[in-house]
C-alpha positions in Angstrom: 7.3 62.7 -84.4 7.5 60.3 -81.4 4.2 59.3 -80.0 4.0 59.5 -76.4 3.7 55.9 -75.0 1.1 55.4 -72.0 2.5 54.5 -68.9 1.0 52.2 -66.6 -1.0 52.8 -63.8 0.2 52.1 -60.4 -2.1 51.2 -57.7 -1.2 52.0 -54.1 -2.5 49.5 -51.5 -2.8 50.7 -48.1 -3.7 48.1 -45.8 -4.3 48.9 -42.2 -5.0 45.9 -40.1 -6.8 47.1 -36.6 -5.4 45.3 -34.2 -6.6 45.6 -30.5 -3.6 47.5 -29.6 -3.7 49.9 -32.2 -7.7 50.8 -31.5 -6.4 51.0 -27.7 -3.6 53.3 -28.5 -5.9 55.7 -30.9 -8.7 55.7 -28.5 -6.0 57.2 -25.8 -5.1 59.8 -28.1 -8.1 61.0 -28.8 -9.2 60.8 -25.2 -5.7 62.7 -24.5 -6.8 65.5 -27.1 -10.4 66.2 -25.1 -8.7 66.5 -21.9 -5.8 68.4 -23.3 -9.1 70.7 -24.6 -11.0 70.6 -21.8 -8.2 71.6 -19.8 -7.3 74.3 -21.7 -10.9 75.8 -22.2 -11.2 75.2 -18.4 -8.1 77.1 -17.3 -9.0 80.1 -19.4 -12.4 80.3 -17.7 -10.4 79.6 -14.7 -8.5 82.7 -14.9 -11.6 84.6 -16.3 -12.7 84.1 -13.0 -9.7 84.3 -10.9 -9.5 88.0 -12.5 -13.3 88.3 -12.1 -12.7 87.7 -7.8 -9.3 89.6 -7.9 -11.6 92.7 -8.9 -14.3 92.0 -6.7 -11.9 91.7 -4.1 -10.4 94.8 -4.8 -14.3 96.4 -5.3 -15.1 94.6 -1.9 -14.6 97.5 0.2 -18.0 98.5 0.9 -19.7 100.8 -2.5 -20.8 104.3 -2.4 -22.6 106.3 -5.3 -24.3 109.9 -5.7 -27.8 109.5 -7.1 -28.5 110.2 -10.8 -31.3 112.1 -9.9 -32.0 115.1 -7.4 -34.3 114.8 -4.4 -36.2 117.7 -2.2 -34.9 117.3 1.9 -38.2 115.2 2.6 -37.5 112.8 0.2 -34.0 111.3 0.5 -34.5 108.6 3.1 -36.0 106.5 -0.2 -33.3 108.1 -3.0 -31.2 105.0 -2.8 -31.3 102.2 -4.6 -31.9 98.6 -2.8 -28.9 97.5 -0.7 -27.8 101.2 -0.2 -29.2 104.1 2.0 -28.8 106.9 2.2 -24.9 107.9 3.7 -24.2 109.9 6.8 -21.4 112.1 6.1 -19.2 110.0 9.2 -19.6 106.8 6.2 -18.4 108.9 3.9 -15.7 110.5 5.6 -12.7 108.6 3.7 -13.4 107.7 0.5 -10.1 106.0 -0.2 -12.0 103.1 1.8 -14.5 103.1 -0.3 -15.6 101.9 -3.9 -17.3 104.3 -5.9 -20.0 103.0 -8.1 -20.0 104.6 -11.4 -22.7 101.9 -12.3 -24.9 103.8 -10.0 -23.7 106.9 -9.5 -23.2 110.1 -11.4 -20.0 110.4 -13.5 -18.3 113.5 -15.0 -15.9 113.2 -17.8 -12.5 113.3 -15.8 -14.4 111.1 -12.9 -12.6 107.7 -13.9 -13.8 105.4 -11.6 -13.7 107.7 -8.6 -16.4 110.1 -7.7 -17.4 113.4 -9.0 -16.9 116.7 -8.2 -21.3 117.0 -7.4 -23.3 118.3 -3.9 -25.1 115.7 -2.4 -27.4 115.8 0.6 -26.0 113.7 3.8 -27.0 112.9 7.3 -25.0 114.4 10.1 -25.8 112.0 13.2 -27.8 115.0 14.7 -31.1 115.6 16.3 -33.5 116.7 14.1 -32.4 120.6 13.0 -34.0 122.7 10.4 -31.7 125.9 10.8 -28.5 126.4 8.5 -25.7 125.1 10.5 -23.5 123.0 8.5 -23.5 119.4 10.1 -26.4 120.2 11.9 -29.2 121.2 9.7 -31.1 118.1 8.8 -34.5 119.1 7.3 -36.1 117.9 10.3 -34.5 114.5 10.4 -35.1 114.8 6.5 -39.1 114.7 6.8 -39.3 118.3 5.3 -39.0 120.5 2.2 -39.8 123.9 3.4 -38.2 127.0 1.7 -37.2 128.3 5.4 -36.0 124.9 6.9 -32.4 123.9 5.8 -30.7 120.5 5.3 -26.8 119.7 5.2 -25.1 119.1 1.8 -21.3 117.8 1.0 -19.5 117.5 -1.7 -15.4 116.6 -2.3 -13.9 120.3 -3.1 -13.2 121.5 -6.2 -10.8 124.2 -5.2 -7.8 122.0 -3.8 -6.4 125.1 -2.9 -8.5 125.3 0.2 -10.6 128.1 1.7 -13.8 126.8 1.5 -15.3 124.6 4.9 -13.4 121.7 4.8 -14.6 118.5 7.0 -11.8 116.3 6.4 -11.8 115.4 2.4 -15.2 117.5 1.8 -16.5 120.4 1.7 -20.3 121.2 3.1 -23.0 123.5 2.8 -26.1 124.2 3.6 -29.3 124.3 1.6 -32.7 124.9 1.7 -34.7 121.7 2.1 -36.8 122.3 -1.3 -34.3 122.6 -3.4 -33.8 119.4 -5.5 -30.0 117.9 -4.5 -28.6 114.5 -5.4 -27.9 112.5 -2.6 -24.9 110.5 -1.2 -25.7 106.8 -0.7 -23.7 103.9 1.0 -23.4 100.0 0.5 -25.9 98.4 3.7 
């Protein structure tokens, strides 16, 4: 049997010399790299925030919301939260100029990002009115909750079909002024 006969080792030399050229050339390419990076990184926060505005562009119109919780007729001048008060129904009127904010607002499941189908209480630009005449009854310029006094409600119909008292887009009601009601609230 043949023995197997060693072969010899090779050695591989590399040898780089760094010449003032090459380091200058390297350096660029690496500098090239970072900016290439940075650029990158930078152009996809860039559009981050170009989409970012485009919604708040689209969300500039002016906000709206129906309050999470329910308020008696004296105390909805202080319902809404700060930069909002509380809407007068002529602010309202066309809510396809206006934002809804489900951050704020109450939701129902088929709300998307429009508002719900809820009664809220509303001003109506009258004098002060306690009787129950839709647009006019105001709880006393909303300083009251009395069982006998009555306060103005709206709310965006439910039957599409019509019948009910339409004002434009909504539909209104009247309430007495201690009953707890949500209440609709406008961007300042």
């Amino acid at each position: 049997m043949g023995e197997k006969q060693a072969t010899p080792e090779k050695i591989i030399v590399i040898d780089i010399k760094l010449t003032r050229g090459l380091v200058v050339a390297l350096s660029c390419i690496l500098v090239l790299l970072v900016l290439v990076t940075f650029v990158t990184l930078a152009g996809d926060n860039a559009s981050a925030s170009e989409r970012e505005a485009a919604q708040a562009a689209s969300a500039g119109m002016r906000q709206f919301y129906l309050t999470s919780e329910n308020f008696d007729g004296d105390q909805v001048l202080n319902a809404c939260a700060a930069g909002y008060h509380m809407a007068s129904l002529w602010e309202i009127t066309d809510p396809s100029n206006l934002n809804y904010n489900t951050a704020l607002g109450r939701t129902r499941p088929d709300s998307g990002q429009g508002p719900p189908f809820e009664w809220g209480w509303v001003r109506t630009g009258y004098e002060s009115y306690s009787s129950a005449i839709n647009g006019r009854a105001n709880c006393d310029s909303w300083t009251d909750d009395y069982e006998s006094n009555f306060g103005t409600m709206v709310s965006l119909p439910s039957d599409w079909a019509g019948g009910e008292d339409h004002i434009g887009v909504w539909t209104t009601l009247v309430l007495p002024c201690d009953i707890p009601v949500a209440v609709w609230c406008i961007e300042d």
